[in-house]
N, CA and C atoms as a LAMMPS dump frame, in Angstrom:
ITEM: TIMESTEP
0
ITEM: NUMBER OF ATOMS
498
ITEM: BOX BOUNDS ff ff ff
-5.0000000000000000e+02 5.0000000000000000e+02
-5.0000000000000000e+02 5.0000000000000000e+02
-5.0000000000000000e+02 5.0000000000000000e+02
ITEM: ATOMS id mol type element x y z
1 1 1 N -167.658 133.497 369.202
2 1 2 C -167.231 132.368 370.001
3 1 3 C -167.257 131.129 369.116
4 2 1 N -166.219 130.278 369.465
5 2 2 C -166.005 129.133 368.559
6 2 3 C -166.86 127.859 368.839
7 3 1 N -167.795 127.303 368.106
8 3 2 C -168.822 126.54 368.77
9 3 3 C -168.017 125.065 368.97
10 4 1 N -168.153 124.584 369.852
11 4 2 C -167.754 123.702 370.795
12 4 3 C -168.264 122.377 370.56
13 5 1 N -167.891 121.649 369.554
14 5 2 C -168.124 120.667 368.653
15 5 3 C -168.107 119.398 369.776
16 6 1 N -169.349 118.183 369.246
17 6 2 C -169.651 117.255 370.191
18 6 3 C -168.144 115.975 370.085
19 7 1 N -167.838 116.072 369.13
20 7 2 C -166.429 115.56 369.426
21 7 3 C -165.652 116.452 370.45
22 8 1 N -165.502 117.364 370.386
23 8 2 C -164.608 118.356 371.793
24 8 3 C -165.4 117.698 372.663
25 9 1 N -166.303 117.935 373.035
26 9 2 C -167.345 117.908 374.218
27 9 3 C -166.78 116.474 375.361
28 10 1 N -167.12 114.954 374.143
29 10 2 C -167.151 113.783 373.862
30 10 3 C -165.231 113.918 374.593
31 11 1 N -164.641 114.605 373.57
32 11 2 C -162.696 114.618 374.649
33 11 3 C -162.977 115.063 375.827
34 12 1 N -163.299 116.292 375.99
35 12 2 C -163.663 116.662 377.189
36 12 3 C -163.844 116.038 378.404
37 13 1 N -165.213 115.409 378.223
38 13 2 C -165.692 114.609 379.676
39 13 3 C -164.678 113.183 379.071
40 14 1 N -164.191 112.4 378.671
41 14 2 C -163.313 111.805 378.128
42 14 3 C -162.668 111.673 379.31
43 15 1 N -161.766 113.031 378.903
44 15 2 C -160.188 113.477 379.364
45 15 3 C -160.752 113.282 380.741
46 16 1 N -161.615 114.079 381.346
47 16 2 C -161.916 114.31 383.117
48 16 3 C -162.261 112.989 383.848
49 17 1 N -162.663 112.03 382.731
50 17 2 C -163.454 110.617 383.467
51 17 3 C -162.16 110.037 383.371
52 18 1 N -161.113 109.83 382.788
53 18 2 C -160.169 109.239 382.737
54 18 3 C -158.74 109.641 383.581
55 19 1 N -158.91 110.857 383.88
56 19 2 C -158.132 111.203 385.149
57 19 3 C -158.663 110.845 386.241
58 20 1 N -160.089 110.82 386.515
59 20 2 C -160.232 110.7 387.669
60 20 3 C -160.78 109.494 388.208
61 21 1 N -161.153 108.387 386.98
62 21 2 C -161.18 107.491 387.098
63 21 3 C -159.834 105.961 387.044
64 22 1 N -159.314 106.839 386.116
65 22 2 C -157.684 105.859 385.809
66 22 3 C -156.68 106.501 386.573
67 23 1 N -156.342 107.678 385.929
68 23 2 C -155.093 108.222 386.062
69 23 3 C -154.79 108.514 387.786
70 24 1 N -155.576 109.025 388.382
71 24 2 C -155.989 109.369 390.072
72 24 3 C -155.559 108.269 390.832
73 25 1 N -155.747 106.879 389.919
74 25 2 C -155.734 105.577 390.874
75 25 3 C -154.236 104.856 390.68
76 26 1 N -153.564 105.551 389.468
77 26 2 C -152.261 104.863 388.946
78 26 3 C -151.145 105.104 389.572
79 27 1 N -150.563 104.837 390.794
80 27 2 C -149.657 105.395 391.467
81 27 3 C -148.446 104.51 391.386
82 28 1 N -147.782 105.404 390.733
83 28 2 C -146.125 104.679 389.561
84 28 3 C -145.245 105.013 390.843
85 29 1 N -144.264 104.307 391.611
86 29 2 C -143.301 104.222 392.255
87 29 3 C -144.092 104.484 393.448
88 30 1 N -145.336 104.483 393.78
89 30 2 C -146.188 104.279 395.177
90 30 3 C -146.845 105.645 395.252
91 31 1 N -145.94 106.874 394.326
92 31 2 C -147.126 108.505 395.172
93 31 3 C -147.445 109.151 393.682
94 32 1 N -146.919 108.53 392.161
95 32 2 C -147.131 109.458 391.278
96 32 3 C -148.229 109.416 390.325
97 33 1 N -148.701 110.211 390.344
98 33 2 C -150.276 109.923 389.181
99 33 3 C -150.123 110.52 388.184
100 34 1 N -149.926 110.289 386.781
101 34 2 C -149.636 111.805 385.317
102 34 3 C -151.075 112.3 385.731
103 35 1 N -150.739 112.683 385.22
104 35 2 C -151.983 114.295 384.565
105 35 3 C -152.094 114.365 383.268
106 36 1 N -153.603 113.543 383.202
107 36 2 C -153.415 113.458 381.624
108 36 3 C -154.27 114.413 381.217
109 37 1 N -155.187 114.875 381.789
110 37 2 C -156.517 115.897 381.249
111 37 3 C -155.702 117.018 380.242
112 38 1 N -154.48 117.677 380.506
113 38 2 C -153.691 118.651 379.543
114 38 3 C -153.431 117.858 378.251
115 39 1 N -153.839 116.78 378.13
116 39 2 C -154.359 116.95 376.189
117 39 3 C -155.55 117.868 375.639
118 40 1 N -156.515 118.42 376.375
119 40 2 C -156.53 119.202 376.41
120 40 3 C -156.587 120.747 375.794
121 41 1 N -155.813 120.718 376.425
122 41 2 C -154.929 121.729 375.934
123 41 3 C -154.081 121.933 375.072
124 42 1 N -153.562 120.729 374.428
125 42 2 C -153.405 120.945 373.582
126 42 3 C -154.326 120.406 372.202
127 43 1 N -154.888 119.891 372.752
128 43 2 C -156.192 119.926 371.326
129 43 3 C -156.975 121.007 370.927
130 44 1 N -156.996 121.684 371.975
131 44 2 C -157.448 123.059 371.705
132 44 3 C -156.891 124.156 370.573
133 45 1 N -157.457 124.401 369.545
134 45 2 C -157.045 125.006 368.206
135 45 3 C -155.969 126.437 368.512
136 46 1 N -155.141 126.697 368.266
137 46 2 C -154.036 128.036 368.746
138 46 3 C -154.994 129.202 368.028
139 47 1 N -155.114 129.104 367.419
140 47 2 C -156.26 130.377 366.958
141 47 3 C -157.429 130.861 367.083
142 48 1 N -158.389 129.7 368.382
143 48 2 C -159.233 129.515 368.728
144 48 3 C -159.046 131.178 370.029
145 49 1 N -160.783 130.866 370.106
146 49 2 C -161.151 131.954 371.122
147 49 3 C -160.752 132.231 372.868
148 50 1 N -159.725 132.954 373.049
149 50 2 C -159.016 132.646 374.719
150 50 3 C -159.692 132.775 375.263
151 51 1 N -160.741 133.61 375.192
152 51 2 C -161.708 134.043 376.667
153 51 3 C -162.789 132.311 377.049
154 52 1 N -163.033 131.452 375.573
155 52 2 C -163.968 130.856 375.289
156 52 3 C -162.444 129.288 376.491
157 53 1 N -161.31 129.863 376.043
158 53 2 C -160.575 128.982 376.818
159 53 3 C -160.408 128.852 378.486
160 54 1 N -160.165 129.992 378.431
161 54 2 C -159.917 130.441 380.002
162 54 3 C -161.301 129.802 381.072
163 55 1 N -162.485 130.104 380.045
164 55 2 C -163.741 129.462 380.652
165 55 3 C -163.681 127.749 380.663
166 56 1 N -163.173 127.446 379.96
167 56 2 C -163.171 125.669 379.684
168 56 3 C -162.019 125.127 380.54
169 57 1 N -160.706 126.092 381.26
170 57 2 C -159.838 126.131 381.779
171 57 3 C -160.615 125.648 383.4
172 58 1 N -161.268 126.235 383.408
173 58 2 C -161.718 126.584 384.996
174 58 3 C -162.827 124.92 385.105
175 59 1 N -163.819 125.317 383.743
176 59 2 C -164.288 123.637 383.845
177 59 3 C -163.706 122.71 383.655
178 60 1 N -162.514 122.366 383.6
179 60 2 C -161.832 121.411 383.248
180 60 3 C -161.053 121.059 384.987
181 61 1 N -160.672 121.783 384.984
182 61 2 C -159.929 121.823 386.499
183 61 3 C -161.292 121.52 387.528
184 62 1 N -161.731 122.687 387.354
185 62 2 C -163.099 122.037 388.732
186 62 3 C -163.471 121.155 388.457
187 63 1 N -164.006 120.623 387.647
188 63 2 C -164.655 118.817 387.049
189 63 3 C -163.42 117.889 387.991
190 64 1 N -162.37 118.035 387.365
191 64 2 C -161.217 117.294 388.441
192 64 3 C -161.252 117.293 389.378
193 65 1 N -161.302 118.429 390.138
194 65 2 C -161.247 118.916 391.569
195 65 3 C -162.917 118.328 392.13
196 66 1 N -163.7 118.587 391.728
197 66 2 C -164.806 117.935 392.165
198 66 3 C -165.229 116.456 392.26
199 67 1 N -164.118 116.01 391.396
200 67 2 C -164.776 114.295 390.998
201 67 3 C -163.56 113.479 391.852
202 68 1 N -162.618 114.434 392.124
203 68 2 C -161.335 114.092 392.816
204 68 3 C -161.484 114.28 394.422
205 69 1 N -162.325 115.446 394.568
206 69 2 C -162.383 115.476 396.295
207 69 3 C -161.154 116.216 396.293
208 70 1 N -160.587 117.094 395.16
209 70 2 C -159.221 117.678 395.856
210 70 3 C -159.517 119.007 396.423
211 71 1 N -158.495 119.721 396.614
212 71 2 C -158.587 121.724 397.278
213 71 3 C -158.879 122.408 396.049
214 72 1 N -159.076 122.354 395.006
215 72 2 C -158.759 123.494 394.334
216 72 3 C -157.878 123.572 393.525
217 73 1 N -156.671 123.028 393.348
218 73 2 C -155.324 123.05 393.184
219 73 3 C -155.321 122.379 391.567
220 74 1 N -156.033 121.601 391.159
221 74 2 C -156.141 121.471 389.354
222 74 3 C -157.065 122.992 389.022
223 75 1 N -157.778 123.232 389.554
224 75 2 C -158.573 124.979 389.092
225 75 3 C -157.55 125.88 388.837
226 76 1 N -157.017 125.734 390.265
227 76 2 C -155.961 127.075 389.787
228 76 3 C -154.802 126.721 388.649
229 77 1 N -154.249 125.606 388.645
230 77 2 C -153.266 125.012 387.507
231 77 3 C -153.459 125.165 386.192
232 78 1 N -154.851 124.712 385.776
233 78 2 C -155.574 124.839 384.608
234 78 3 C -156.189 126.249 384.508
235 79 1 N -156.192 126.858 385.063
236 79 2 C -156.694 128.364 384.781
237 79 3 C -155.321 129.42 384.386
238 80 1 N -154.484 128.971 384.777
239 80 2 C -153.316 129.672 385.112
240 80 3 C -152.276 129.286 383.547
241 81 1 N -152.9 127.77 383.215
242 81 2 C -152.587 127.266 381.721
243 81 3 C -153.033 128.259 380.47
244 82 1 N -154.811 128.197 381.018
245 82 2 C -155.473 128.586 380.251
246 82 3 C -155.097 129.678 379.999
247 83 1 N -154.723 130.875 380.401
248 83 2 C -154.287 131.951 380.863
249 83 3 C -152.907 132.345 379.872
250 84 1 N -151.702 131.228 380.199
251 84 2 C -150.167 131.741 379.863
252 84 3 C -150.518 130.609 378.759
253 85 1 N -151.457 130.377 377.469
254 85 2 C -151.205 128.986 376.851
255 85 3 C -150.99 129.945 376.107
256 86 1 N -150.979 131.369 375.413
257 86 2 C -150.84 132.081 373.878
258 86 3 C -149.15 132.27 374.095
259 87 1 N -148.767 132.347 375.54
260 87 2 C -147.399 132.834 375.567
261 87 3 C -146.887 131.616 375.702
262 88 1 N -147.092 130.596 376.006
263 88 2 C -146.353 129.013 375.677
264 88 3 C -146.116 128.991 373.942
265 89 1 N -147.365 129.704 373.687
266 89 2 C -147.281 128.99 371.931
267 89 3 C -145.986 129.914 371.267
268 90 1 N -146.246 131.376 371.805
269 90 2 C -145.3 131.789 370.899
270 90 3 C -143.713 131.628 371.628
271 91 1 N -143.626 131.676 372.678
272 91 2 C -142.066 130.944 373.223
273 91 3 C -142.04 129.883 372.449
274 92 1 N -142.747 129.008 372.385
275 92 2 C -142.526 127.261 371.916
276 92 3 C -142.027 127.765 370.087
277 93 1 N -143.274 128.058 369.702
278 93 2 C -143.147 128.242 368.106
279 93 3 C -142.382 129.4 367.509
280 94 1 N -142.517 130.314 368.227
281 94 2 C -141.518 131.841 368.073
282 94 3 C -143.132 132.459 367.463
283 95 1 N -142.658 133.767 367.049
284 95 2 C -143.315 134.929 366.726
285 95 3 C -142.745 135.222 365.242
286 96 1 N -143.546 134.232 364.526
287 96 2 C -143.32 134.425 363.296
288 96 3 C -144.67 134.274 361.879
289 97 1 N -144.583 133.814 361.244
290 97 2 C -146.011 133.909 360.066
291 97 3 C -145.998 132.704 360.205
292 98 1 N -145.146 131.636 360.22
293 98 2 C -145.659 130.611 360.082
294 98 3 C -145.817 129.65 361.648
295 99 1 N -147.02 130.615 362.394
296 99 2 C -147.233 129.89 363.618
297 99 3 C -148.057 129.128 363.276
298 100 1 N -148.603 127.875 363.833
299 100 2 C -149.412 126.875 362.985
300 100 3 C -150.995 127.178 363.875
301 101 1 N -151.946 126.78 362.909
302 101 2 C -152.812 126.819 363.268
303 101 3 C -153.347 125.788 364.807
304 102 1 N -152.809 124.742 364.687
305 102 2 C -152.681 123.777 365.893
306 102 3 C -151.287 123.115 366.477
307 103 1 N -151.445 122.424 367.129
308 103 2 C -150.434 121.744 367.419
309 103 3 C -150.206 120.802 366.455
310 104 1 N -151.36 119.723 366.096
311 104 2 C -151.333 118.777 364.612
312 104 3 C -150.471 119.561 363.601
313 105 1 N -151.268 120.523 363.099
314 105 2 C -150.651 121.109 361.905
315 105 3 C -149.256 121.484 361.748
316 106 1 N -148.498 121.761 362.796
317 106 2 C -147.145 121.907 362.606
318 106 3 C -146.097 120.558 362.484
319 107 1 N -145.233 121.176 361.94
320 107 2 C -143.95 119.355 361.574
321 107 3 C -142.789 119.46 362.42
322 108 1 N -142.852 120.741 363.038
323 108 2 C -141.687 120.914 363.943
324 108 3 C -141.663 119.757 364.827
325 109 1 N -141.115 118.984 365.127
326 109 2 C -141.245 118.448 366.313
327 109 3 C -140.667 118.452 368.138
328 110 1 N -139.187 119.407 367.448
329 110 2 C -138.128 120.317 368.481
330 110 3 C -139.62 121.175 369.06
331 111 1 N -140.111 122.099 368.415
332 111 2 C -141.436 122.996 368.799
333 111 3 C -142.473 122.457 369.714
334 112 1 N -142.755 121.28 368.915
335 112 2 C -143.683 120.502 369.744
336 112 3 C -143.85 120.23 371.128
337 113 1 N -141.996 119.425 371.565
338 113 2 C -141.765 118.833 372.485
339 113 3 C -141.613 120.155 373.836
340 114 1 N -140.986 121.036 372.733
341 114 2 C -140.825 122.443 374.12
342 114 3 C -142.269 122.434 374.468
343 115 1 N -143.136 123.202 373.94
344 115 2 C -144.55 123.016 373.8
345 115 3 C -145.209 122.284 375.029
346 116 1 N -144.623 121.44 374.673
347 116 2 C -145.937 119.886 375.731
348 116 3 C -144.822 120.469 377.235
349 117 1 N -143.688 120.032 377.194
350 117 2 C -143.121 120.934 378.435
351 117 3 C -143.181 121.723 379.234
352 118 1 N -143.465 122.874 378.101
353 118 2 C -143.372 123.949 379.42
354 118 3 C -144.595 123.644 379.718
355 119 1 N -145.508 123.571 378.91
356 119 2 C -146.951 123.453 379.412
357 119 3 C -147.685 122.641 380.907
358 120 1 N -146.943 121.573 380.456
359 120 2 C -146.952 120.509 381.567
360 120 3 C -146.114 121.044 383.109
361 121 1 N -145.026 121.422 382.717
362 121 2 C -143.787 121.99 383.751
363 121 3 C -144.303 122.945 384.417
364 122 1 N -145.166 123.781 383.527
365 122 2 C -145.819 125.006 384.828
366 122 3 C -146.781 124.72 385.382
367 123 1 N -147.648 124.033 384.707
368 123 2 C -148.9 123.383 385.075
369 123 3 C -148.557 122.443 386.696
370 124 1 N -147.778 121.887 386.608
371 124 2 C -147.477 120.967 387.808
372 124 3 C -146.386 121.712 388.484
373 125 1 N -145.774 122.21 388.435
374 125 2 C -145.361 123.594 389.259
375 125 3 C -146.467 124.1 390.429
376 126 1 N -147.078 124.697 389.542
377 126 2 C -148.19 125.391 390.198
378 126 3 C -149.42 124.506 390.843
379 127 1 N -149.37 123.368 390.248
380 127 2 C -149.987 122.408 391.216
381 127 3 C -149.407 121.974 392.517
382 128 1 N -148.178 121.625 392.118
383 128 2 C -148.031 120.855 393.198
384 128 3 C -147.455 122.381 394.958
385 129 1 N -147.131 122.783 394.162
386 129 2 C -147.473 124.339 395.391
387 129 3 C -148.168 124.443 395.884
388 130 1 N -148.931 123.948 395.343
389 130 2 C -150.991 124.563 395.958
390 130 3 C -150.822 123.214 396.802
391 131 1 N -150.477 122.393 396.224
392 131 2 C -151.047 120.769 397.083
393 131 3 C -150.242 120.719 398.229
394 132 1 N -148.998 121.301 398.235
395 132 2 C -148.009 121.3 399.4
396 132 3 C -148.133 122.652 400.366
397 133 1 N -148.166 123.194 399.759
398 133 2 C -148.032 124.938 399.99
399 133 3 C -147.611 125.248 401.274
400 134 1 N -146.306 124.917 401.264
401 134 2 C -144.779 125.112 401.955
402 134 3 C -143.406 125.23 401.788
403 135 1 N -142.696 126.685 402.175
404 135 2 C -141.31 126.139 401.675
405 135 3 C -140.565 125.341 402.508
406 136 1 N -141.228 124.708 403.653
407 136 2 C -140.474 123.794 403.952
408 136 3 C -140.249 122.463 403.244
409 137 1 N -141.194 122.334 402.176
410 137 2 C -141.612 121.097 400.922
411 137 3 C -140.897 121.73 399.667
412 138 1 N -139.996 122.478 399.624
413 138 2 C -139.388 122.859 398.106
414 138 3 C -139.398 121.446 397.787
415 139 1 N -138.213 121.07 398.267
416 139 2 C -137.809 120.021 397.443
417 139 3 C -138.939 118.824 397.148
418 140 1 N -139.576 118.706 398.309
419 140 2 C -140.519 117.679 397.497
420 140 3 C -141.24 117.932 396.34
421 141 1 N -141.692 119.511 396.273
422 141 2 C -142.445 120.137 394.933
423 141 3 C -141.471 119.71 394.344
424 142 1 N -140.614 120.011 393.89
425 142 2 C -139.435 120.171 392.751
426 142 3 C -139.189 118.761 392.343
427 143 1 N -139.082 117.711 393.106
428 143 2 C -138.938 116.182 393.093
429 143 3 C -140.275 115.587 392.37
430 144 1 N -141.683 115.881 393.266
431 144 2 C -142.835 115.597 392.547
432 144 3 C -143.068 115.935 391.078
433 145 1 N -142.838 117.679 391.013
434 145 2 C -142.79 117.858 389.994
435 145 3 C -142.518 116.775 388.789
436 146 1 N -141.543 117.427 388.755
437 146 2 C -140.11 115.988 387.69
438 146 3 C -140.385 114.998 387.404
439 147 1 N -140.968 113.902 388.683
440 147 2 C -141.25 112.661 388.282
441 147 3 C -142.882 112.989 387.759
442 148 1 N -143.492 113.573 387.851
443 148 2 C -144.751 113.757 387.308
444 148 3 C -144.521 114.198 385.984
445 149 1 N -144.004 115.282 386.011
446 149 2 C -144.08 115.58 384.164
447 149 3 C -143.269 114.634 383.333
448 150 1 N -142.22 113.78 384.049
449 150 2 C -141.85 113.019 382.893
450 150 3 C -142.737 111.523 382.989
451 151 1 N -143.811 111.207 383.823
452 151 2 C -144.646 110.54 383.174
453 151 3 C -145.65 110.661 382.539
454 152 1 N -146.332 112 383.31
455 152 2 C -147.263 112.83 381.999
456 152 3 C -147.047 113.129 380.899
457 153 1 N -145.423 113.34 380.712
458 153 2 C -145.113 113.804 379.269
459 153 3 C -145.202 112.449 378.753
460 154 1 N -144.84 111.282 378.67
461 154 2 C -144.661 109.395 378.241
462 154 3 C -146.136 109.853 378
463 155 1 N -147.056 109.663 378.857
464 155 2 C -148.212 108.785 378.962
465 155 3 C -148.743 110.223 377.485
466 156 1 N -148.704 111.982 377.779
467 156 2 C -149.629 112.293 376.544
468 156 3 C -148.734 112.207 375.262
469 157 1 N -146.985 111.621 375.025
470 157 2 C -146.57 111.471 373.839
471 157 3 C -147.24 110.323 373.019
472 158 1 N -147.479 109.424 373.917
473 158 2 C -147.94 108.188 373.585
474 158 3 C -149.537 107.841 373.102
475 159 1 N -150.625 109.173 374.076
476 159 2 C -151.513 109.243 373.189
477 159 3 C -151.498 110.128 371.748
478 160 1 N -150.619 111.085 372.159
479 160 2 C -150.638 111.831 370.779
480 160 3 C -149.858 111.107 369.612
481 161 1 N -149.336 110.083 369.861
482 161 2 C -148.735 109.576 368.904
483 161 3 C -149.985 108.936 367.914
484 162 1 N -150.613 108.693 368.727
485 162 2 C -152.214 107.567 367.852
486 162 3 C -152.917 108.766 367.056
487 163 1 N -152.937 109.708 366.574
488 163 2 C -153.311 110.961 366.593
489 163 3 C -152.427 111.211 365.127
490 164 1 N -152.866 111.242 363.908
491 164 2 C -152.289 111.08 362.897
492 164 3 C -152.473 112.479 362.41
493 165 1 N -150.582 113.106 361.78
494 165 2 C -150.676 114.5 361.595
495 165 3 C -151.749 115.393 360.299
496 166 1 N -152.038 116.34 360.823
497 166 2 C -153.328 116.693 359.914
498 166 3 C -152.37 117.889 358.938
């Protein structure tokens, strides 16, 4: 198991105090909040230990869900990340030798951007289902969706931009 360095730790509760202290309260056009805690996920090393993920998946989401007062619905999102993140990497990067050790380490940036996408796109997919969980609400999922990942995607391009390539 990959030991879990007090800088991770330090992002960690970071990431969760800042969703649920900032991001929870930021409501862009009156109903939308990003979701920023999926940096995350992608700070998390691609070669790193999944099982050691899938577990940090579930604390990451419940920490939300608990500090949020929500159903459940970041647990299952983030578990479900944690889960499909080896098959994001190799859709995103392909199945080749030169998959990168992180997200930093690669120069692709076409790679990248799929990457943060789908990641985000299923992630709030599957959230916002759980939060609605009706097909009489397609369209609002599908609407929420959209406007959520394209401010989640702004708000984590913009931190990852401060984030100098390694």
């Amino acid at each position: 198991m990959n030991s879990f360095s007090p800088i991770s730790i330090i992002s960690f509760i970071t990431l969760v105090l800042g969703q649920v202290l900032l991001f929870n309260h930021l409501h862009i056009f009156g109903s939308i909040n990003p979701i920023i805690y999926l940096l995350f996920f992608v700070f998390y090393r691609f070669e790193s230990n999944q099982t050691f993920l899938i577990l940090l998946s579930f604390l990451i989401g419940f920490s939300v869900d608990i500090l949020s007062q929500s159903g459940g619905a970041h647990t299952i999102a983030s578990l479900t990340i944690g889960f499909l993140r080896p098959l994001i990497i190799k859709y995103a990067f392909g199945v080749t030798v030169e998959t990168p050790q992180s997200y930093f380490s690669d120069s692709r940036t076409l790679n990248k951007l799929v990457f943060l996408i789908l990641l985000i796109a299923i992630h709030h997919l599957i959230y916002f289902s759980l939060v609605y969980f009706s097909f009489d609400s397609i369209l609002l999922i599908i609407k929420n969706m959209f406007l959520t990942l394209l401010f989640s995607l702004i708000l984590i391009g913009i931190t990852l931009s401060f984030y100098p390539n390694k």
